[in-house]
C-alpha positions as CSV (number, residue, x, y, z in Angstrom):
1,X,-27.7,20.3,62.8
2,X,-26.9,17.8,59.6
3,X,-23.7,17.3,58.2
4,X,-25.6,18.5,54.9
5,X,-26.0,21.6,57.1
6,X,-21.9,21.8,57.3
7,X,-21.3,21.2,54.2
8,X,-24.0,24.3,52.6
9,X,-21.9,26.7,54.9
10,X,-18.0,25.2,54.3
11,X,-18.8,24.2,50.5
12,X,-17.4,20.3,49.8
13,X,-14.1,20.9,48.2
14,X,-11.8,17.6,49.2
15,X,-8.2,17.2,48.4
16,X,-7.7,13.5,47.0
17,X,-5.1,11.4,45.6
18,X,-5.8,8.2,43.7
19,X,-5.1,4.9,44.9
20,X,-1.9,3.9,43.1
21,X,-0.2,7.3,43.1
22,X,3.2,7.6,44.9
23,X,3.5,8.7,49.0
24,X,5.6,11.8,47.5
25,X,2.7,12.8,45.3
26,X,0.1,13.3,48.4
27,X,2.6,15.0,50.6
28,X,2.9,17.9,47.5
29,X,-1.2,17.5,47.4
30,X,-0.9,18.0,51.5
31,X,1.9,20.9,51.7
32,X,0.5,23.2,49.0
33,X,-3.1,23.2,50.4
34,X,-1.6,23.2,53.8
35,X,-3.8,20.2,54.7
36,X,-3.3,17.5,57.3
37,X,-5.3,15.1,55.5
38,X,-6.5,13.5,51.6
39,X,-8.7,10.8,50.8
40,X,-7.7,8.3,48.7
41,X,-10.0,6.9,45.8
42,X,-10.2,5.1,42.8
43,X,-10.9,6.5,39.4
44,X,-14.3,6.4,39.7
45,X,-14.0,8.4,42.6
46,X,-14.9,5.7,45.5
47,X,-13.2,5.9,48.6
48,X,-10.9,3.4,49.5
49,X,-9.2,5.1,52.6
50,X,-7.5,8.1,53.8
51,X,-4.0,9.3,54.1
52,X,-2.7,11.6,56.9
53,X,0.4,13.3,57.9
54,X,0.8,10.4,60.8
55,X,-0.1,7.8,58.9
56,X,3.1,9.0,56.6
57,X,5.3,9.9,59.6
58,X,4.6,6.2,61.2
59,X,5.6,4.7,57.6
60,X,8.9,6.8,57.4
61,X,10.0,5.0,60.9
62,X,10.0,1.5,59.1
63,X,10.6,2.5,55.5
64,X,12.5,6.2,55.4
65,X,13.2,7.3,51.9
66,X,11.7,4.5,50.0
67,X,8.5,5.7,51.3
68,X,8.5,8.5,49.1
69,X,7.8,6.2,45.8
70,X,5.9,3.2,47.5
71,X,2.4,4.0,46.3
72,X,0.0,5.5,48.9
73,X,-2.5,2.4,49.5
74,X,0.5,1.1,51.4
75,X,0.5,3.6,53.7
76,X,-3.5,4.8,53.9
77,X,-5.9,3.7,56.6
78,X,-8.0,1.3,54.6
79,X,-12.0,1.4,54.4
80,X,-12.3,4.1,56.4
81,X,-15.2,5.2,58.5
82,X,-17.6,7.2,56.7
83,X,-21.1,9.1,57.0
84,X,-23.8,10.6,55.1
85,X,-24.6,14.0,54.4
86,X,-28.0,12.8,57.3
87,X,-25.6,12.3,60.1
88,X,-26.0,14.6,62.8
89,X,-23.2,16.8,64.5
90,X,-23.9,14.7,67.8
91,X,-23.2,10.9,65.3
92,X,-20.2,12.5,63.9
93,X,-19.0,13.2,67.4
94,X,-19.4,10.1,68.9
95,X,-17.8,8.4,65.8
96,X,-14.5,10.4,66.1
97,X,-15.0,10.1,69.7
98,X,-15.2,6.7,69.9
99,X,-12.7,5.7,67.4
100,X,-10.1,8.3,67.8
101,X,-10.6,10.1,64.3
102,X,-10.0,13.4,63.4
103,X,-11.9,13.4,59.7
104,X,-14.8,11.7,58.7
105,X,-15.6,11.1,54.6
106,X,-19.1,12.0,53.4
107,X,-20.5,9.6,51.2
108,X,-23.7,10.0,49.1
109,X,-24.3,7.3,47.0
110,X,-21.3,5.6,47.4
111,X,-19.3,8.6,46.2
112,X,-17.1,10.9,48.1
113,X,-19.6,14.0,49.1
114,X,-17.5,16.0,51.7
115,X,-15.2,15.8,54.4
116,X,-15.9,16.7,57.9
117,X,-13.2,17.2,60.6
118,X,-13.5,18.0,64.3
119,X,-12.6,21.4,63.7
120,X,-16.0,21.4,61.8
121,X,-18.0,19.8,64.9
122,X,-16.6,21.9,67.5
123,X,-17.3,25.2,65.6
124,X,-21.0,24.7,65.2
125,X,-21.0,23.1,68.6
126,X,-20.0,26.3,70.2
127,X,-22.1,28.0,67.7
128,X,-24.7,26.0,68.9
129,X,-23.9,26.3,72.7
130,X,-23.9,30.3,72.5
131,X,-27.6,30.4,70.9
132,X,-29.0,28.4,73.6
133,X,-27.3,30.8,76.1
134,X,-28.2,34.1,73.7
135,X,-32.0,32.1,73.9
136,X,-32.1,31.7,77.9
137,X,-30.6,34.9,78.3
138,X,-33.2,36.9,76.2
139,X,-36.2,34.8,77.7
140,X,-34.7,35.5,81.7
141,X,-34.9,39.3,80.1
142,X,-37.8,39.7,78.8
């Protein structure tokens, strides 16, 4: 299974904030869609990094209230890792894996496309996992 694959069944909505808006303005973009993560872009809709609720949480130690009105590129995980909509489940794994990332961007031609979490990769990997089992338990059957 593709990423495109994900993406067909969750749909490709992604919150986003732009580059120069204020820390306070992504946490209101993060509370009301109950979200634990936006990707940050420019006005042409490029991705130039992400924003989570730690990476807010670990600026608040250093900066407390100020952070609220220091813009969010201060603050964002710069250039983050990314992957096209031809990844497979298995990539995307071993990316987050590997790097210790809980959202991946989707990028198709340079342009945000999607988002993919591991909430994503661990449903259709059980999804996955129970057809096999369904599959070897209908062939010992019949």
């Amino acid at each position: 299974m593709s990423v495109k694959n994900i993406l067909n069944e969750k749909g490709n909505l992604v919150y986003t904030v732009l580059i120069d808006q204020k820390i306070n303005d992504a946490i209101e973009v993060l509370n009301s869609h109950n979200i634990g993560v936006v990707v940050v872009v420019d006005k042409d809709n490029r991705i130039k990094g992400i924003l989570s609720e730690r990476d807010i949480i670990r600026k608040m130690e250093d900066h407390s209230a100020s952070i609220y009105v220091a813009p969010v590129k201060s603050c964002m995980t710069a250039d983050p890792l990314t992957c096209t909509k031809d990844a497979t489940i298995d990539e995307v794994m071993n990316i987050m894996t590997k790097y210790k990332i809980r959202h991946l961007p989707v990028i198709e031609e340079n342009r945000l496309a999607g988002l993919i979490s591991i909430g994503d990769i661990v449903k259709r990997k059980i999804e996955i996992t129970e057809q096999e089992a369904s599959a070897l338990r209908d062939y010992i059957a019949g």
